[in-house]
VOGU-3710 file (C-alpha; in Angstrom, 3 decimals, decimal comma):
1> xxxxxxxxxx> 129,515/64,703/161,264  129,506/61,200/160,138  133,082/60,053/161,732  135,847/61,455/163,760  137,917/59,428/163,506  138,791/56,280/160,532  138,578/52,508/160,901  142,404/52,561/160,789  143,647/54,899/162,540  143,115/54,704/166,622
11> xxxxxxxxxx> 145,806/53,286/168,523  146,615/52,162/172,815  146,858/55,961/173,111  143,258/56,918/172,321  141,671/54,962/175,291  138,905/56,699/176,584  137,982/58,651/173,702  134,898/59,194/172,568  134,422/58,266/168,473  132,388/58,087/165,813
21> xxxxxxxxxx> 133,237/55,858/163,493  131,879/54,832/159,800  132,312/52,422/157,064  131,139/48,609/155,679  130,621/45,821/157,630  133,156/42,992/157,260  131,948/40,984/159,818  129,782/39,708/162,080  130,526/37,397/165,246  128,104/36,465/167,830
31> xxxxxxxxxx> 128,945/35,186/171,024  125,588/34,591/173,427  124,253/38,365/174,458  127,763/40,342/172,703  128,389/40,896/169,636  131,546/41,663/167,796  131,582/43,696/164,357  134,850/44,652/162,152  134,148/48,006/160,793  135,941/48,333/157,479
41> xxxxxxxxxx> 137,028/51,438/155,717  140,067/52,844/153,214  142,289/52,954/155,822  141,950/49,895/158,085  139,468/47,571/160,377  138,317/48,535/163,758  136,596/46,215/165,839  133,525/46,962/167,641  131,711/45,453/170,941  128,293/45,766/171,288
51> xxxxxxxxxx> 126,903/45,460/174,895  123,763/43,018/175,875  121,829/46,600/175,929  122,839/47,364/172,300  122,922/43,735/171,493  119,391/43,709/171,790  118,834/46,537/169,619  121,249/44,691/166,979  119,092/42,168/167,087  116,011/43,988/166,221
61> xxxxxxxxxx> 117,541/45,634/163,493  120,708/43,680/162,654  123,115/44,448/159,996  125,137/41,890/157,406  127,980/42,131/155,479  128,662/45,214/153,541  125,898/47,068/155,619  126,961/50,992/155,853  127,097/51,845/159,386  128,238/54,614/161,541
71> xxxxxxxxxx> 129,215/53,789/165,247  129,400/55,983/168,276  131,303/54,906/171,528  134,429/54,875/173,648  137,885/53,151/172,559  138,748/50,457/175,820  141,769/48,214/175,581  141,410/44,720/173,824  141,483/41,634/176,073  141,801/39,688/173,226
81> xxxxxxxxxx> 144,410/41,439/171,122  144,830/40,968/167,151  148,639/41,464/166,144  147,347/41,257/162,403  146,135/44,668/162,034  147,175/48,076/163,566  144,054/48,644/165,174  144,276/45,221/167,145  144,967/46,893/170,833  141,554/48,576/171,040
91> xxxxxxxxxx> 138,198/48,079/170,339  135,250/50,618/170,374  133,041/50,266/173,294  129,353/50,661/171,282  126,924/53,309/173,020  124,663/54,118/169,840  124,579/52,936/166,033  123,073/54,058/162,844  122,433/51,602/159,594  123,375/54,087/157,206
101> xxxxxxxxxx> 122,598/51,792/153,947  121,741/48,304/153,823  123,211/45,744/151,589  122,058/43,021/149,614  124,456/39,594/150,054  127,755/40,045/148,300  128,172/38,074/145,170  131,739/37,287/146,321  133,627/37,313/149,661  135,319/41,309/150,280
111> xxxxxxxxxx> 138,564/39,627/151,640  141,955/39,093/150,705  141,103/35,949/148,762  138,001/36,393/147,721  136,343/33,076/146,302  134,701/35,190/142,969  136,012/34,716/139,699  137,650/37,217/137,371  134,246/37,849/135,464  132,405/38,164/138,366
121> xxxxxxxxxx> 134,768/40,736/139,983  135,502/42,718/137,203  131,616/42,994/136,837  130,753/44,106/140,533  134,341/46,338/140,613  132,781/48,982/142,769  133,059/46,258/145,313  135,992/44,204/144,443  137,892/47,448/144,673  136,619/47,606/148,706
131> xxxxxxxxxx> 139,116/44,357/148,996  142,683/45,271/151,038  144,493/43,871/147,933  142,789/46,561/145,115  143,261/49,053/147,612  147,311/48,427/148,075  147,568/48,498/144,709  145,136/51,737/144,044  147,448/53,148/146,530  150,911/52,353/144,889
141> xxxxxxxxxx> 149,226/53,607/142,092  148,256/56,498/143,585  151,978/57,217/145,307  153,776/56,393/141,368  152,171/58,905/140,334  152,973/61,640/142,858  156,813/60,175/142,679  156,698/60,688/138,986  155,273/64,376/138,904  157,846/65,308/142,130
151> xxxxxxxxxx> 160,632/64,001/140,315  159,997/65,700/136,833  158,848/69,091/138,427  162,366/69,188/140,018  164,007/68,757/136,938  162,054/71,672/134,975  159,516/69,709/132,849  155,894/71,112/132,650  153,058/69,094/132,357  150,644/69,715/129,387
161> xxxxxxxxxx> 147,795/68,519/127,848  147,467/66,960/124,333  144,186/66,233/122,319  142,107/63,313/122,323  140,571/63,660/119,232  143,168/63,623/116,636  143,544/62,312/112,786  143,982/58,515/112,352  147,826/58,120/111,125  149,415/54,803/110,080
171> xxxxxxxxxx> 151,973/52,872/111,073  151,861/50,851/114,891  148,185/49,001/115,868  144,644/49,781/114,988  142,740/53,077/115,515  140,169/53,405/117,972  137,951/55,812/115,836  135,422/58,055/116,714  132,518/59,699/113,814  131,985/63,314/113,998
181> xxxxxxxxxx> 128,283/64,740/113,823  129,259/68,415/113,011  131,880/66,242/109,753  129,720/63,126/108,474  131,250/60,931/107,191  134,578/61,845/108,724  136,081/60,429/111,416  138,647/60,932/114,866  141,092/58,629/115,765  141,845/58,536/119,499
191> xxxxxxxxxx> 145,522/58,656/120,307  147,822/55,999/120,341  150,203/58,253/122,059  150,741/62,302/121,970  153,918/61,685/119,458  153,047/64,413/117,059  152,007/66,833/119,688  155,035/66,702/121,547  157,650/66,670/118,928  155,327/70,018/118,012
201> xxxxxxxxxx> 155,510/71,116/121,786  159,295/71,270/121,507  159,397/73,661/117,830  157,013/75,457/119,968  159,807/75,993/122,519  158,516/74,133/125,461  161,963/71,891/125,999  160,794/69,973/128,927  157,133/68,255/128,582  155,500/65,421/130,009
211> xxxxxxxxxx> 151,907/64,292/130,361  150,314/61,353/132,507  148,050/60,031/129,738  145,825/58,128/128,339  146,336/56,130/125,012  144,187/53,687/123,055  145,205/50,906/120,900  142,730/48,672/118,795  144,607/45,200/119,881  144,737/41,281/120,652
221> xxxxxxxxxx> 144,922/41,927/124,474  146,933/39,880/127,017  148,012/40,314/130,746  149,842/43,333/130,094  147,557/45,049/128,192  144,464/47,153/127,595  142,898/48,829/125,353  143,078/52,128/127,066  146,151/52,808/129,140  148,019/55,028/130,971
231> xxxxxxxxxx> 151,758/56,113/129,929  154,426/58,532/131,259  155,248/60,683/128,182  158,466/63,058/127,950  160,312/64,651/125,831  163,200/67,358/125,772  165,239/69,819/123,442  168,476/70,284/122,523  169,357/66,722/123,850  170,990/63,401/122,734
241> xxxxxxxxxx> 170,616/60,053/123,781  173,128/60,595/126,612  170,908/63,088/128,435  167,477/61,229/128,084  168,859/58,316/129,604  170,628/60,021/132,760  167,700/61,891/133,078  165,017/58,791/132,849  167,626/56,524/134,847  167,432/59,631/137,361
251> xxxxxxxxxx> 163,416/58,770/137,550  163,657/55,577/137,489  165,809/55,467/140,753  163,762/58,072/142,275  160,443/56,187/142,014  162,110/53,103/143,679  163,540/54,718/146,241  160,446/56,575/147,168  157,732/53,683/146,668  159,688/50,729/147,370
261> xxxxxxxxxx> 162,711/51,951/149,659  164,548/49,918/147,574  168,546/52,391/146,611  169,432/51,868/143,145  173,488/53,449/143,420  174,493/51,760/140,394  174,332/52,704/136,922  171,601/50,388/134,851  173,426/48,101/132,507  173,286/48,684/129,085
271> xxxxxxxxxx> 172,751/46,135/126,208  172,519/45,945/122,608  169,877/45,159/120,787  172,190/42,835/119,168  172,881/40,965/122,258  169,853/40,745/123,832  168,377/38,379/120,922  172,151/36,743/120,608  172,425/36,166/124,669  168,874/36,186/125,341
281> xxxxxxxxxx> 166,662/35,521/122,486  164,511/38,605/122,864  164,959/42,579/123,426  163,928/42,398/127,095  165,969/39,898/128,620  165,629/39,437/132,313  168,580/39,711/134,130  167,741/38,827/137,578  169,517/35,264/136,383  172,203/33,736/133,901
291> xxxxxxxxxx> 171,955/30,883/132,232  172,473/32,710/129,065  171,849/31,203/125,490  174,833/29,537/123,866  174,671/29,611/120,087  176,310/26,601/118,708  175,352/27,292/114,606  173,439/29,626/112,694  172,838/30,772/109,782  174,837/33,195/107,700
301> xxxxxxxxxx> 173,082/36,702/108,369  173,243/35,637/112,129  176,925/35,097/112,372  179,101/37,857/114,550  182,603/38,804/113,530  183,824/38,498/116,952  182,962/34,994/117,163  183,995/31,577/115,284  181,517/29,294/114,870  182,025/26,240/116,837
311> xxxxxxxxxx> 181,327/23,568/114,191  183,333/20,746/115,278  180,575/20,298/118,706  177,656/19,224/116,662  178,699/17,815/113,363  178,031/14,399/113,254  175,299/11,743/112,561  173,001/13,430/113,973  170,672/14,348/111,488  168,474/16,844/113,179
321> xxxxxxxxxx> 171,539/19,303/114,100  172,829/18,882/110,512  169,741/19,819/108,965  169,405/22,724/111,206  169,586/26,188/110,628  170,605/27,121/113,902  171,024/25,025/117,154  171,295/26,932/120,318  171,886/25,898/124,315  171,296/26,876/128,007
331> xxxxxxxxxx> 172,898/25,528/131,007  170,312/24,873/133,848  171,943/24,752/137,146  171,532/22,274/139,709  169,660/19,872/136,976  171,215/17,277/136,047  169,336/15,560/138,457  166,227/15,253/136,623  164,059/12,572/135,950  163,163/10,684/132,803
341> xxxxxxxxxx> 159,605/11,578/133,952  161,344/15,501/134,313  162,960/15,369/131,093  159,898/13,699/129,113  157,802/16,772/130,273  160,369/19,237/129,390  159,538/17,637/125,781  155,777/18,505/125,665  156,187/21,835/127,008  158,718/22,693/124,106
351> xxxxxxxxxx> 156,185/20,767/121,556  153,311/23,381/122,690  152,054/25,245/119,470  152,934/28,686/121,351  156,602/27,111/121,082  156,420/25,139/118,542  159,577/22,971/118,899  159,809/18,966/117,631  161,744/18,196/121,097  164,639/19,247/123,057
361> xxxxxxxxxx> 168,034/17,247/123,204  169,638/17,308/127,400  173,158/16,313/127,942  173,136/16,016/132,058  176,499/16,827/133,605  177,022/14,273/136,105  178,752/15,370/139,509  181,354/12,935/139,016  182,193/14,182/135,992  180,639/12,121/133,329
371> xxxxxxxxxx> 178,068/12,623/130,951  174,558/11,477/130,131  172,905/12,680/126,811  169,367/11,536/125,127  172,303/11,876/121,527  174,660/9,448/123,310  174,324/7,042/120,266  175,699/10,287/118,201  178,229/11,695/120,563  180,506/10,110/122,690
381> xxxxxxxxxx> 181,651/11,548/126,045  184,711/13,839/124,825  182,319/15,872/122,429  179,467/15,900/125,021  182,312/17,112/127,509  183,042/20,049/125,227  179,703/21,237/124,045  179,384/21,620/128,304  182,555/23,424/128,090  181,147/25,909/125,481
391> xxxxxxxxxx> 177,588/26,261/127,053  179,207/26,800/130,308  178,122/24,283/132,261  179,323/22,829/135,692  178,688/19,688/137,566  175,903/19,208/138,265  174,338/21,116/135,422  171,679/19,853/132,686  172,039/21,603/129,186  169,027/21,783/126,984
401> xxxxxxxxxx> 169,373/21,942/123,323  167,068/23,261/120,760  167,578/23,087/116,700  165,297/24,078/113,603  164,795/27,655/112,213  166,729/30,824/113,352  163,687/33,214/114,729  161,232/29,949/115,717  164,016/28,202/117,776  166,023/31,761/119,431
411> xxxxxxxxxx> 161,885/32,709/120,585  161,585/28,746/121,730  164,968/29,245/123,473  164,353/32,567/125,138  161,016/31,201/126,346  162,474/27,663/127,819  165,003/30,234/129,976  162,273/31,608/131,039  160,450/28,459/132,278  163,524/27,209/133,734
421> xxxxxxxxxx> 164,086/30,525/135,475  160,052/30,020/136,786  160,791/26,288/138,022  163,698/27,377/140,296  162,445/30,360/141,612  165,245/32,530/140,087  162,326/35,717/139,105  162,095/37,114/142,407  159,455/39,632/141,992  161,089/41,416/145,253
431> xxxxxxxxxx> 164,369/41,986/143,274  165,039/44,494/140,652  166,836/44,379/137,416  166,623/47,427/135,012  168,837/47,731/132,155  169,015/49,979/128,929  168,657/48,171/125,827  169,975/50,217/122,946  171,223/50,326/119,455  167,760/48,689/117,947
441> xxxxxxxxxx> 167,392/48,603/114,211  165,666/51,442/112,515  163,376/48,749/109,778  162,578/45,317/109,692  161,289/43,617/106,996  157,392/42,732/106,475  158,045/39,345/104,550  154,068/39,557/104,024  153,983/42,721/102,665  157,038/42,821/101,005
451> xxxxxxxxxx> 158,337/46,082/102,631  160,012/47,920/105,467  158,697/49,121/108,122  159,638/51,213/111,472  160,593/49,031/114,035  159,446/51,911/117,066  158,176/54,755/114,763  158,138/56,635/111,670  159,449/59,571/113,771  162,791/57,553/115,045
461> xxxxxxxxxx> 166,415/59,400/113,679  168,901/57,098/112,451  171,870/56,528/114,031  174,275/59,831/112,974  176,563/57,859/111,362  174,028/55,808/109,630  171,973/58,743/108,363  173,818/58,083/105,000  172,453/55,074/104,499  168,910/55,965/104,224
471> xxxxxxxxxx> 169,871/56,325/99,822  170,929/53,131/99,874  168,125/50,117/100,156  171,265/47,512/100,105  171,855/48,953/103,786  168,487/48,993/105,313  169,416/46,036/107,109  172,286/47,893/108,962  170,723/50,503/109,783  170,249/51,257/113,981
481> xxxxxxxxxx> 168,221/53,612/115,527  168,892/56,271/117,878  166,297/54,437/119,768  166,347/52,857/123,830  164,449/50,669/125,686  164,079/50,734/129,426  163,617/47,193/130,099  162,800/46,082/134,117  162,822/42,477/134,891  162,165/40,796/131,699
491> xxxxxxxxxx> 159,165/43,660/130,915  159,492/46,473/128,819  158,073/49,337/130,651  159,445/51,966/128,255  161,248/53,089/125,651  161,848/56,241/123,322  164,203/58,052/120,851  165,992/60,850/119,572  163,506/62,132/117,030  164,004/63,230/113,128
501> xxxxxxxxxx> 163,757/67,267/112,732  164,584/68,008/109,993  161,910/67,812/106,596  164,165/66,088/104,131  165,430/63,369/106,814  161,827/63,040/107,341  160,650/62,712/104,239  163,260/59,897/103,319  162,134/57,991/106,510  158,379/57,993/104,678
511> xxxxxxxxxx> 159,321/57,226/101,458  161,847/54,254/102,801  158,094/52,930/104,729  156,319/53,081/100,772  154,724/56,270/101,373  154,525/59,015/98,840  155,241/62,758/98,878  151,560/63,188/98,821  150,266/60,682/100,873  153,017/62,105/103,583
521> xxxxxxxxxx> 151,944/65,471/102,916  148,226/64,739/103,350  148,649/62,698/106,655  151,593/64,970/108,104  152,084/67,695/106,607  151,562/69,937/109,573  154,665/68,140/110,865  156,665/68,586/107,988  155,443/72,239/107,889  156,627/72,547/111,191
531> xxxxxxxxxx> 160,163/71,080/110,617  160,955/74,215/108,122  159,729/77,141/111,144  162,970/75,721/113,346  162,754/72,713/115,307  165,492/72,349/117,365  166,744/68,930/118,187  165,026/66,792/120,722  163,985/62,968/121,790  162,196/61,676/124,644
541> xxxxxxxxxx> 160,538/58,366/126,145  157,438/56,974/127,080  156,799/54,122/129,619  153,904/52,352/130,378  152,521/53,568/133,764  150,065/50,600/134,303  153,313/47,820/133,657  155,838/50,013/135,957  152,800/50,002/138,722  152,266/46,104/138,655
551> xxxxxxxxxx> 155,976/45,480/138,599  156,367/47,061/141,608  153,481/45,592/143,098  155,082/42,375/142,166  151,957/41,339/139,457  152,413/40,432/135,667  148,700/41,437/135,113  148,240/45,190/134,937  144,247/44,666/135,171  144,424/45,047/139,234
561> xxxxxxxxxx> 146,336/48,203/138,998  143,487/49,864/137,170  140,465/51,053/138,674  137,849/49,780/135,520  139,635/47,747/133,520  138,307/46,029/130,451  138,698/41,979/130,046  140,436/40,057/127,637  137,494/40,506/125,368  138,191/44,433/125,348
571> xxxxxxxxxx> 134,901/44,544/127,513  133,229/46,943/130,047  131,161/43,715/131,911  130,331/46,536/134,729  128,827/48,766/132,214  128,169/45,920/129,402  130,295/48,211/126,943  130,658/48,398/124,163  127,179/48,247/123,204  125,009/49,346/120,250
581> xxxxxxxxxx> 123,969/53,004/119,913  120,068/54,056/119,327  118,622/54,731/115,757  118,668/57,974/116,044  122,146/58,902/117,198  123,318/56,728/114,457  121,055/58,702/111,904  122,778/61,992/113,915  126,471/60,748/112,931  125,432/59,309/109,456
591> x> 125,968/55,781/110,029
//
């Protein structure tokens, strides 16, 4: 038997007891003919005291850091007791030791904040994950998951698995693609996600189906994404959007409740699409603050009927608002403080190229009422007064003002919120903020391409009403979805439909994407086949597993919620992968 007990689990009332302990070395302290060793492990530290006897023995063979060792001896009471960790009452009283494995020096410190570099980590993972913080989140990840699968086993779903190698299919990001030995020349694809398969799971008459899964997308990678990743994926019969999201909201609660201890009673607010971008410049507005965006002109498409333009605030001599397409506002609380210093770096951060704004005009409104504006010259106090008035804006507030074109300046916009939201703390990671966003558009238009294309999916059902409209081009633009986004924080960790089962709905939604009856038959025609053998109605969602885990772990990056995670190159440095393949296996798969 190699332990009895683990490094983090003996306590005041196990005095006495005899142990065996094993695990890594995390440290080493020497103090004359003692020594001290912490005795690492999953679950904890325990320190160890080795008497002058045992010392001496140390000493001819001693260990380092990392070393594998199992310990024998008694648990005594501390005299010097460590509050910090659990074990810190007791201390194991050494009467024999074994060096189970030696280790060479650590490239990098195993601690908390280790002094290695992402590289270097990511390379030597086996032992960055040995550091408390990987194992924290290995272990939300690990408890997610079990909340997830309790959760949907409660509520009937079954979990089954889907294919990996599957036909390459257009429409969303690049195939990862595989050759086939036994089919040269031919190819796999490797899933994006198990769409197909589960809108075929439900003709097959399994209504409730979900799948932990890997997915793999061929893409430009960032800190909240990978090329292979894990996602929840559900779907139901005979249901409309009503029941998927009181169902998912159900989960959603659940998992926070269960992981974090955090009681969600309240309904999650619910937005459309519409709104977001008008309030909020994007579809996954964060809600954990206000200051939302005022739109003081835009252009004719991005007018609403319930709302009047409010032309008489910026005409004027100003030329840069009258040339405008659109000029839109946020009022910053507690700002009107800043300094020209303040201000003048608020400019360069709106004149990056990832924002790619000219400037930003400020109108500060002074506690005592008055106003202070870098457009002064243009607009005296009364007009200055009433764009405040419009934006929202109290004493002591400072409004910030961006103009140009519609989509550049509402993305500019929604990221200065953002910023501003950063610089006063207002994104709590501790705090939680889900809401639905719904009502998306079914296209948008590929100016490049010159043609529509799914916003979500090919598979996504038209609103009922707007089902109509799919005959008539002229309408496209009206079109919504029967589509919803579950959207946590300012991160979209989900989102799904009510899918398109019938064959002639479907085969408008190809031909309105450019795709022919054959070219729709060839790539799905087993799905189309399908549709005519009964599929009943049905929708679902998928969220991203990975995104949920580092929310809660209060992370943007989802790279330290996965065990092996590839860098922002889309590289294995652990395994130095991808790499090239041998002559003859390419010779084997005809390449």
């Amino acid at each position: 038997m190699y332990r009895t007990h683990t490094c983090g689990e003996l306590r005041m009332q196990h005095v006495g007891t005899e142990v065996t302990l094993a695990g890594w070395v995390q440290a080493v302290r020497k103090f004359g003919s003692i020594t001290f060793t912490d005795l690492r492990d999953r679950y904890g530290i325990t320190q160890l005291y080795f008497n002058e006897q045992l010392n001496e023995r140390l000493d001819a063979t001693p260990t380092g850091r990392e070393y594998v060792l199992q310990a024998m001896g008694k648990v005594i009471e501390r005299t010097n007791k460590n509050g910090k960790i659990p074990t810190g009452d007791v201390e194991i009283e050494i009467t024999d030791f074994k060096i189970l494995n030696a280790a060479a020096t650590p490239p990098f410190t195993i601690e908390e904040d280790t002094d290695g570099g992402d590289e270097l980590r990511m390379k030597y993972r086996y032992m960055d994950l040995r550091r408390p913080t990987l194992k924290r989140n290995m272990e939300l990840r690990y408890r997610v998951n079990r909340s997830v699968r309790n959760y949907l086993d409660t509520m009937g779903f079954w979990d089954i698995e889907t294919p990996f190698l599957i036909r390459s299919t257009p429409e969303g990001a690049r195939d990862f693609v595989v050759p086939s030995r036994m089919n040269e020349g031919q190819f796999y694809a490797l899933p994006q996600s198990p769409q197909t398969f589960k809108q075929l799971l439900m003709v097959s008459g399994y209504d409730r189906y979900y799948q932990i899964v890997k997915c793999f997308r061929d893409e430009d990678l960032r800190a909240d994404r990978q090329p292979e990743f894990t996602q929840v994926d559900c779907e139901m019969s005979f249901v409309e959007q009503e029941d998927v999201l009181q169902t998912f909201e159900g989960l959603f609660k659940h998992v926070f409740r269960d992981v974090k201890g955090v009681e969600i009673t309240d309904a999650f607010p619910r937005m459309t699409w519409d709104d977001a971008m008008w309030y909020y410049g994007n579809d996954k507005p964060d809600i954990r603050f206000e200051m939302k965006i005022a739109n003081l002109k835009t252009p004719v498409y991005g007018k609403r009927a319930s709302e009047e333009e409010p032309s008489h605030l910026w005409q004027g001599a100003f030329p840069v608002f009258n040339s405008a397409e659109t000029i839109m506002a946020i009022a910053v609380p507690g700002c009107a403080e800043y300094t020209r210093k303040q201000l003048d770096e608020l400019t360069e951060w709106v004149k990056r190229p990832q924002i790619g704004m000219s400037g930003v005009v400020n109108i500060k409104c002074n506690a005592d009422g008055s106003y202070k504006s870098s457009v002064d010259k243009f607009y005296d106090g009364d007009r200055l007064k009433a764009i405040a008035a419009y934006c929202g804006a109290g004493a002591g507030d400072l409004i910030l003002l961006l103009a140009g074109n519609e989509g550049r300046t509402r993305k500019a916009m929604s990221e200065l919120r953002l910023e501003m939201a950063n610089r006063l703390g207002m994104r709590n990671p501790d705090v939680y903020r889900p809401l639905w966003v719904i009502d998306f558009p079914l296209f948008e238009h590929d100016e490049e391409a010159n043609r529509w294309v799914a916003r979500h999916h090919p598979f996504t059902s038209p609103k009922p009403e707007h089902i109509a409209w799919m005959d008539d081009l002229s309408k496209y633009d009206d079109i919504k979805a029967n589509a919803y986004d579950i959207v946590l924080n300012g991160t979209e960790i989900g989102g799904g439909s009510i899918r398109i089962f019938h064959r002639e709905l479907q085969e408008k939604m190809f031909a309105a994407l450019g795709m022919s009856k054959k070219e729709a038959q060839e790539k799905f025609g087993f799905l189309l086949g399908a549709f005519e053998y009964g599929a009943p109605p049905h929708g679902g969602i998928a969220f991203g597993f990975d995104r949920l885990c580092a929310l809660l772990g209060g992370q943007e990056s989802i790279r330290d919620f996965i065990a092996f995670p590839k860098n922002n190159a889309g590289r294995d440095v652990m395994l130095d992968a991808p790499s090239e393949i041998d002559d003859v296996q390419k010779k084997e798969l005809g390449l």
